[in-house]
C-alpha positions as CSV (number, residue, x, y, z in Angstrom):
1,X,0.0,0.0,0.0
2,X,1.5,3.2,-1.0
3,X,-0.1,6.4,0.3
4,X,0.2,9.3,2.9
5,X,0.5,8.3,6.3
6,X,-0.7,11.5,7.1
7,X,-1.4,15.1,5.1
8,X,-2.3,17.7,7.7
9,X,-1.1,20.7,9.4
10,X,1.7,19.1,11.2
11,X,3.5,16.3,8.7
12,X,3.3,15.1,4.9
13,X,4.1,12.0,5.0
14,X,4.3,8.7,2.5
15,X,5.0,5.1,3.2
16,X,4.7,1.5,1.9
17,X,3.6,-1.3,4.4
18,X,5.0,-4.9,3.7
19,X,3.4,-7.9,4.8
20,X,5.4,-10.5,4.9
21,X,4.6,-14.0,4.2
22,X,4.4,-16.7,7.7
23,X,7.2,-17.6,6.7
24,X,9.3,-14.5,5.9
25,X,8.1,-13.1,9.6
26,X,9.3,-16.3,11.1
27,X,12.8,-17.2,9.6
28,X,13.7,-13.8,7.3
29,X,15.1,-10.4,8.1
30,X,11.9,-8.5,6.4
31,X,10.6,-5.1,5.4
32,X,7.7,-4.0,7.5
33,X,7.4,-0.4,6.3
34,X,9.5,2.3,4.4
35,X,8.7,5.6,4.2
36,X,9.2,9.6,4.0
37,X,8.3,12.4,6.3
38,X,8.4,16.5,5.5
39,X,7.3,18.2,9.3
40,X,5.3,21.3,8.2
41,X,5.1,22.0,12.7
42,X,6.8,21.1,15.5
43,X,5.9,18.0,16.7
44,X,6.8,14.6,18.6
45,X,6.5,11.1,18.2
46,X,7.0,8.7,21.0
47,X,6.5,5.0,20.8
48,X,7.9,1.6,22.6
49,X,7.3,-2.0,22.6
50,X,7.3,-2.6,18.9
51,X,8.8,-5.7,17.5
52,X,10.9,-3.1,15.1
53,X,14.3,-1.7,14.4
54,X,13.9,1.7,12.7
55,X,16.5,3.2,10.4
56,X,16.3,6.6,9.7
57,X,18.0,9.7,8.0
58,X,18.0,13.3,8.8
59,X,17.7,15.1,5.4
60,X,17.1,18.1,6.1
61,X,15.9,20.3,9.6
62,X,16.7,19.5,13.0
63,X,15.5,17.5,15.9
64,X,16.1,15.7,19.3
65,X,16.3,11.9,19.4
66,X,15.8,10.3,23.4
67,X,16.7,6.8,23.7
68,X,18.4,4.5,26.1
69,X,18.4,7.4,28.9
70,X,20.3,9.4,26.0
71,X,19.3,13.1,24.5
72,X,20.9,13.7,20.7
73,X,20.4,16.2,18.9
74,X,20.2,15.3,15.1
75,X,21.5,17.4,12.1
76,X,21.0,17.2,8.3
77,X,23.5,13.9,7.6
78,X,22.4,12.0,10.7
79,X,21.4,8.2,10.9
80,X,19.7,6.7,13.7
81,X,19.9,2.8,14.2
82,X,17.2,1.6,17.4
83,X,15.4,-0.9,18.6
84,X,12.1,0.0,19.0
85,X,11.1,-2.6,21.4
86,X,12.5,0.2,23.9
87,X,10.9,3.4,24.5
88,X,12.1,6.7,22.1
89,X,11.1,9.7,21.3
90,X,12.0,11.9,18.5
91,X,10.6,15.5,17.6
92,X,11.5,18.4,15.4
93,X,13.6,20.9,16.1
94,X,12.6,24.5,14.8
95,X,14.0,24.1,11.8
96,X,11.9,21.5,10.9
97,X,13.1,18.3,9.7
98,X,12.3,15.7,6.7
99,X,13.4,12.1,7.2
100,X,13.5,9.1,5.4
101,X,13.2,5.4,7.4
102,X,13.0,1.6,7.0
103,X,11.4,-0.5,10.1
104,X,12.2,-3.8,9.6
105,X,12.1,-6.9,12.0
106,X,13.3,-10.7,12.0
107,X,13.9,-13.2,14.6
108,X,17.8,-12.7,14.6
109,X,17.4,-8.7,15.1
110,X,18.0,-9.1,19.0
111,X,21.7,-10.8,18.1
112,X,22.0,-8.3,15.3
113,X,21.6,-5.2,17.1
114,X,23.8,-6.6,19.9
115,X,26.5,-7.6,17.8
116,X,26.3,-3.9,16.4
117,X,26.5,-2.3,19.9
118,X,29.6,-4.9,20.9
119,X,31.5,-3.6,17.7
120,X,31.1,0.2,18.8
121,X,27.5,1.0,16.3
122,X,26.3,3.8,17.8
123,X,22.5,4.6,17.9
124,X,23.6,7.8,15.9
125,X,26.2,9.1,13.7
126,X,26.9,11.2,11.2
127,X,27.5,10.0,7.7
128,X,30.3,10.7,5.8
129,X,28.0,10.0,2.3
130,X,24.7,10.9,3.7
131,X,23.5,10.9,-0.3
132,X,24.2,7.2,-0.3
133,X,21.7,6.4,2.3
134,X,19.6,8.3,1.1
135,X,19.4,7.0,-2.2
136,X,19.2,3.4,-0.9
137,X,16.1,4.0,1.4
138,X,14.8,5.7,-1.7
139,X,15.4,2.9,-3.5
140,X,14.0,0.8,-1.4
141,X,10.5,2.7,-1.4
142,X,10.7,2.5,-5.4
């Protein structure tokens, strides 16, 4: 389904929902959703206990990411990497932001995102080819 997640006064925003097959959500690293979001106000999103990880990048704007105890502040170039099954928040800063993200799941995601964190991943950082992620979570939504 491709369509906008929401077109009001505070985001534009379009996704694509994946179902995967039984079997896909079993045994597979899958797609659940991949999308794009222009903020047109300030606002916030909070959310925990989602059997998610969520990747996304700071385009353009500002905004604050908490997670894990942890206040970032995110700039244009920015990458997040989190598990969503733990509570986050993340909300606009006043130059307001437009993002692109992947949530994706799989029954190996728990050893995944450890083995990240054990080899220094960080649940932010800047990239040094921020067009390059971009254009692969675009390509992903195509």
């Amino acid at each position: 389904m491709d369509a906008p997640l929401f077109d009001g006064e505070l985001v534009h925003s379009n996704r694509i929902i994946y179902t995967p097959s039984p079997f896909a959500r079993s045994s597979l690293l899958h797609l659940q959703e991949v999308g794009a979001l222009q903020a047109r106000q300030p606002h916030t999103s909070a959310r925990k206990n989602l059997a998610s990880y969520l990747f996304f990048l700071v385009e353009r704007g500002s905004g604050i990411l908490e997670y894990d105890g942890i206040r970032r502040t995110l700039q244009p170039g920015d990458c997040v990497f989190l598990d969503c099954r733990k509570p986050y928040l993340h909300r606009t800063g006043e130059d307001l932001w437009n993002l692109r993200w992947v949530h994706f799941y799989g029954p190996n995601m728990g050893a995944i995102y450890k083995k990240y964190q054990e080899r220094g991943g960080q649940t932010s950082f800047h990239a040094i080819q921020p067009e390059r992620f971009s254009a692969l979570l675009q390509e992903i939504y195509t």
